[in-house]
N, C-alpha and C positions, 0 to 999 in steps of 0.2 A: 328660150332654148334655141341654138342654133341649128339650125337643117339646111340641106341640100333642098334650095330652092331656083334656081337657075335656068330651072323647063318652063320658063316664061313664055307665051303666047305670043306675046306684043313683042314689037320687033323694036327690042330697045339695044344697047349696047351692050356688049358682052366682055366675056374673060379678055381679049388683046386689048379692049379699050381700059378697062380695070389695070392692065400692064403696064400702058401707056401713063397711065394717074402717077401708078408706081415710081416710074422710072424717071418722072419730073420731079416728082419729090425725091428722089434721093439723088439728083442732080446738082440739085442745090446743096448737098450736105457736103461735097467736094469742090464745088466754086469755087471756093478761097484759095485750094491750094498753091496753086502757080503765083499766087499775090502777095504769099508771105514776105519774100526777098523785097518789095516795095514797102509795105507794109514797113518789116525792118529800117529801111533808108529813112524813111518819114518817120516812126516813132520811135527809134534806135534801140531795141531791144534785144536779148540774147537767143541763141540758138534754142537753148532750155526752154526761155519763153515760149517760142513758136513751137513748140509739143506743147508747153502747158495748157497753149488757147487752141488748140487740136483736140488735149484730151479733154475741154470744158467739153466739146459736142456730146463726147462718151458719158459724160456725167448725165445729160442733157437723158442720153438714150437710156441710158441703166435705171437713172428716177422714174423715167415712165414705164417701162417694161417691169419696172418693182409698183409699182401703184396704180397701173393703169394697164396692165399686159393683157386682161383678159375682158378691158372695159367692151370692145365690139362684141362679145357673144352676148349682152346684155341689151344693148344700147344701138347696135345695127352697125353694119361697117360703114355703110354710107355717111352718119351724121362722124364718125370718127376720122373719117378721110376727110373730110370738108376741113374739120379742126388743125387735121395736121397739115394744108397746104393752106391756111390761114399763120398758121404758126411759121413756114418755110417764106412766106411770104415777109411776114413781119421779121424775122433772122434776115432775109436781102432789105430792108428797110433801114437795118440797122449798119450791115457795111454800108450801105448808099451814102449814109449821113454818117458816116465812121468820125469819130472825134477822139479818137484815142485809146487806150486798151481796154478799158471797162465797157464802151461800145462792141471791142471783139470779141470779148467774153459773152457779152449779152447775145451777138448774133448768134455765135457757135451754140451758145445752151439752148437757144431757140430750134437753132437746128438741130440740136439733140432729140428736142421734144418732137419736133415734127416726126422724124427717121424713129422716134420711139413707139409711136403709135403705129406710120405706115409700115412697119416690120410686121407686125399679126395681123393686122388688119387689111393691109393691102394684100398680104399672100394668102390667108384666108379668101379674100374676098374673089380672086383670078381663080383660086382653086375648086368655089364652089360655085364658079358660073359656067362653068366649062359642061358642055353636053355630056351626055354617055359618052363611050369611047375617046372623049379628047382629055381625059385627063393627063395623059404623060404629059401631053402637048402643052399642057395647063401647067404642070411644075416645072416644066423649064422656062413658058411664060414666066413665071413667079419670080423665079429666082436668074434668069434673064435681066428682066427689069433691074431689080436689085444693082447686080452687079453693073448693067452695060448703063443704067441712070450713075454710078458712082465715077465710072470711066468717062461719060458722057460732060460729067462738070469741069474738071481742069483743063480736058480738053479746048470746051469750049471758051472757059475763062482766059486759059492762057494765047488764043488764035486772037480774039477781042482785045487783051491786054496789050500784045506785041503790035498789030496793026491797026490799030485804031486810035486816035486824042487822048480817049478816055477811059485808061488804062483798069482805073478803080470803080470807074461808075459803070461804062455798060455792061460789064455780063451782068448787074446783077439788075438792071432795064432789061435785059432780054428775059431772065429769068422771072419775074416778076411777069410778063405778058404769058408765059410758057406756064405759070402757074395761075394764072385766069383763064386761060382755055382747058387748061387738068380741071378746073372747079366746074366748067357748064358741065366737061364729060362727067365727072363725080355725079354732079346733080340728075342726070340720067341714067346712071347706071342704077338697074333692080335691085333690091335690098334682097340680100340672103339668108339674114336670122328672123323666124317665124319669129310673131309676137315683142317684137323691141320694146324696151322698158327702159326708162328712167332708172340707175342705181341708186341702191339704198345707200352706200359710202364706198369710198376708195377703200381698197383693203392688198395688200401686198398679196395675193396670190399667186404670183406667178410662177412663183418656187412650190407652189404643191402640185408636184406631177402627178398627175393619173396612172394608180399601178400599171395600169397597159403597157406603159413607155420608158418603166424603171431598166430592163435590161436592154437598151438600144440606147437609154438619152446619154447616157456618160461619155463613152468612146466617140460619139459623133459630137458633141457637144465638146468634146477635148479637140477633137479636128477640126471642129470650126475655132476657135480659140486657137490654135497655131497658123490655122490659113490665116485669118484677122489680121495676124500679128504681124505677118509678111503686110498685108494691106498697109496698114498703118504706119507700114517702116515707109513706103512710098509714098503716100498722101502726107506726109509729115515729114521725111526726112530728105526722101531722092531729088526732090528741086534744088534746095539746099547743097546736097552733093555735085550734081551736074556745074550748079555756079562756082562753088568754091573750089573744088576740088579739079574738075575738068575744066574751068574757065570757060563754062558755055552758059553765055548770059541770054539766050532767046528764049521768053518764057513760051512762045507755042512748043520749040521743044520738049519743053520742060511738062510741058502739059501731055501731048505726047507717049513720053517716057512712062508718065504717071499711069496714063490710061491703055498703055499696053497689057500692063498688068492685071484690069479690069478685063480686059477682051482678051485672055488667054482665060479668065477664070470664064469668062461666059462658053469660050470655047471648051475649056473642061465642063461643064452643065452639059451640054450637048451631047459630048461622048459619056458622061455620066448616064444619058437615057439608055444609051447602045449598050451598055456594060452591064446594067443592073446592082444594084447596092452591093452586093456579096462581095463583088469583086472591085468597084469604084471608089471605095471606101479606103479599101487598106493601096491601092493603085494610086489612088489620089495623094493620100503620105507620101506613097515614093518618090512618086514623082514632086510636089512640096518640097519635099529633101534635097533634090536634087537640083531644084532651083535655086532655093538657101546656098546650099557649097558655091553654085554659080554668081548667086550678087555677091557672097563672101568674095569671092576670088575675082572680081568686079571690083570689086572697094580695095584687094590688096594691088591691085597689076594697075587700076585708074584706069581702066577702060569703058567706054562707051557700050562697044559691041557686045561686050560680056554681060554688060548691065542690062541690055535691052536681053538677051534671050534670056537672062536669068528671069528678070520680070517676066517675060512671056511662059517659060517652065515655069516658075512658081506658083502664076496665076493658072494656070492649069490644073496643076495640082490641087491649086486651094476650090477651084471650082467642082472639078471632079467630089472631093471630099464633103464639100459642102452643098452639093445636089441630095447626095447619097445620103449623106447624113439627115438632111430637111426630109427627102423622103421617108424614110421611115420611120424619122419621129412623127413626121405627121400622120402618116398610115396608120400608125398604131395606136393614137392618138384616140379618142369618143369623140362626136361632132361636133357635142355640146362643153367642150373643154377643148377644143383645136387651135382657137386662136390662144388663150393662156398659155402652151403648151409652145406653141411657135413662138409665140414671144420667150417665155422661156430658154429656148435653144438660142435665139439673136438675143439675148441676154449674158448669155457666157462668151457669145461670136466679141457682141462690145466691149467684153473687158480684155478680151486678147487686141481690140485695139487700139486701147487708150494706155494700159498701165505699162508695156512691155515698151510702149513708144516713149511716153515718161523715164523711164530708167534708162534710154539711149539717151534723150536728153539730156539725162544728168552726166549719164558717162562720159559725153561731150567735153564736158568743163576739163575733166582729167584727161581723156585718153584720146581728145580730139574726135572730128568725125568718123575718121578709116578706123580707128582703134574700136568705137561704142557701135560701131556699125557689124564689125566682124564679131565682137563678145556677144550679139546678139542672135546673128547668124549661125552661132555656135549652138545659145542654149536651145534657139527653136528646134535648130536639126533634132538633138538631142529629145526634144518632146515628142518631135513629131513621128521619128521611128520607132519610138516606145509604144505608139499609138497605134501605126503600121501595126507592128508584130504583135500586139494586144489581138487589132479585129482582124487578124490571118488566123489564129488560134480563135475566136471564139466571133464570128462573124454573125451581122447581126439579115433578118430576116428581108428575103425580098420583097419591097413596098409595091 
């Protein structure tokens, strides 16, 4: 059974170090992006492709969040954070020795699995180590990590890639060192589930929510699923655009570009704590929206400037909605069903951003970049103010 054990005595490491675990591992599940366009030159593949070995991560993440979503409230977060930056690690082993696409495929689904497990388990584990009174502190830790480790990988990849020999090999030498010292931290960090067990078998539970969280998990779980999607149009598509389209071949921009997006949504997490759910929820939509129309009208005018504050609005919005939303599925969540539950919610966040990115890809083949780019910009708006004006009429409770 899982409890709030984190009044530890001993002066071991706490919730920012559990952050810090976090944010390496999901650093690595954005590495690749800035690398495609080489990748490309070297295995000559199509635009499609590069979504398709995008969406394997999602596959990656969706398997284990269905089979494994609620393995930490059993089995301790600590021994499942260990696995998942073993797993992150062997995914950077795989592009290292990259030999062609069924090596990409295999890294990405590895980094699925990793980002699959530290999704419950790593925000779980911030959230109950956090003292009395730090817990807000602790959920924008949480979900901090998350985002500023996803913004933190192309970044990185793409500054390594551009100015250094070894364009394909060292980020994922830095990363690999970056996730040797996440494993001592892990190894010190307090275990928070009383009585850890062995499972009797994997079992798909991650889809039985706890009545507690039936009237909260939909609308926030539909917003994380439209922020996503926005995600995943940049971590998959925006490098891509900036080269072809704007003829700007510097992958640190490119990187950049990416992780703007990231660090508007961390900056939405932030004002998400000032705002409170009620109102950060359906705020977070609009704003979402509002960065949508902006990459749209980016992709139709081929501007730079446009594209960069669209990313920065839309990450905003998506951060804003997706604090809000984590909070009060979590709140409402039972202790002993928190991490299933979370996994759960980054369950539907995955598939808003693998499958909508796939369908841009396709629509590539036909309607070109700017064409599959703006058809998409179009549907998300369109979800994402339905979802607005859902939680403005029936808003869900403060976490």
């Amino acid at each position: 059974m899982s409890l709030h054990t984190g009044r530890k005595q001993t002066r071991r490491p706490g919730y920012a170090a559990a952050a810090g675990v976090f944010a390496i591992g999901m650093a690595g599940t954005t590495l690749p992006t800035p690398l495609y366009g080489l990748y490309r030159q070297e295995l000559g593949f199509s635009e499609l492709m590069v979504t398709v070995v995008f969406a394997a991560y999602a596959i990656g993440v969706i398997t284990v969040l269905l089979l494994a979503g609620n393995v930490s409230d059993e089995v301790g977060r600590r021994p499942v954070l260990l696995c998942a930056l073993g797993l992150s690690a062997a995914s950077a082993l795989c592009f290292l020795f990259e030999g062609g696409l069924p090596a990409l495929f295999a890294g990405r689904v590895l980094s699925g699995f990793a980002a699959g497990l530290l999704s419950g388990a790593a925000t779980a584990a911030v959230l109950e180590l956090a003292k009395p009174g730090r817990e807000g502190r602790a959920g924008f830790a949480a979900t901090a990590a998350n985002m500023g480790g996803l913004g933190c990988g192309p970044l990185l990849a793409g500054v390594l890639a551009q100015y250094t020999p070894w364009p394909l090999a060292l980020p994922f030498l830095v990363h690999l060192l970056l996730v040797a010292l996440a494993a001592v931290v892990t190894w010190l960090l307090p275990e928070t589930v009383r009585d850890p067990r062995r499972p009797t078998r994997l079992r798909p539970t991650a889809l039985r929510l706890p009545p507690e969280v039936h009237g909260v998990f939909t609308p926030s779980a539909v917003a994380a699923f439209a922020g996503f999607s926005l995600l995943g149009l940049f971590t998959a598509v925006a490098p891509s655009f900036v080269g072809q389209t704007l003829r700007m071949h510097n992958l640190a921009v490119a990187g950049v570009i990416v992780c703007t997006v990231f660090l508007g949504s961390t900056l939405g997490q932030l004002l998400a704590g000032r705002l409170g759910v009620r109102r950060a929820l359906p705020g977070g939509c609009l704003v979402l929206a509002v960065g949508l129309v902006l990459v749209g009208t980016s992709l139709a005018v081929q501007s730079l400037p446009v594209l960069v504050i669209g990313a920065l609005c839309g990450g905003t919005g998506q951060g804003l909605a997706f604090r809000a939303g984590l909070a009060a599925v979590s709140a409402a969540a039972p202790p002993e069903r928190r991490g299933g539950t979370i996994s759960a919610f980054f369950l539907v966040a995955y598939l808003g951003i693998s499958l909508p990115v796939v369908g841009v890809g396709a629509l590539t083949l036909a309607l070109g970049l700017r064409g599959a780019g703006l058809t998409f910009a179009g549907c998300v708006i369109v979800l994402v103010v339905c979802v607005g004006l859902y939680v403005l009429r029936r808003p869900p409770a403060e976490a």
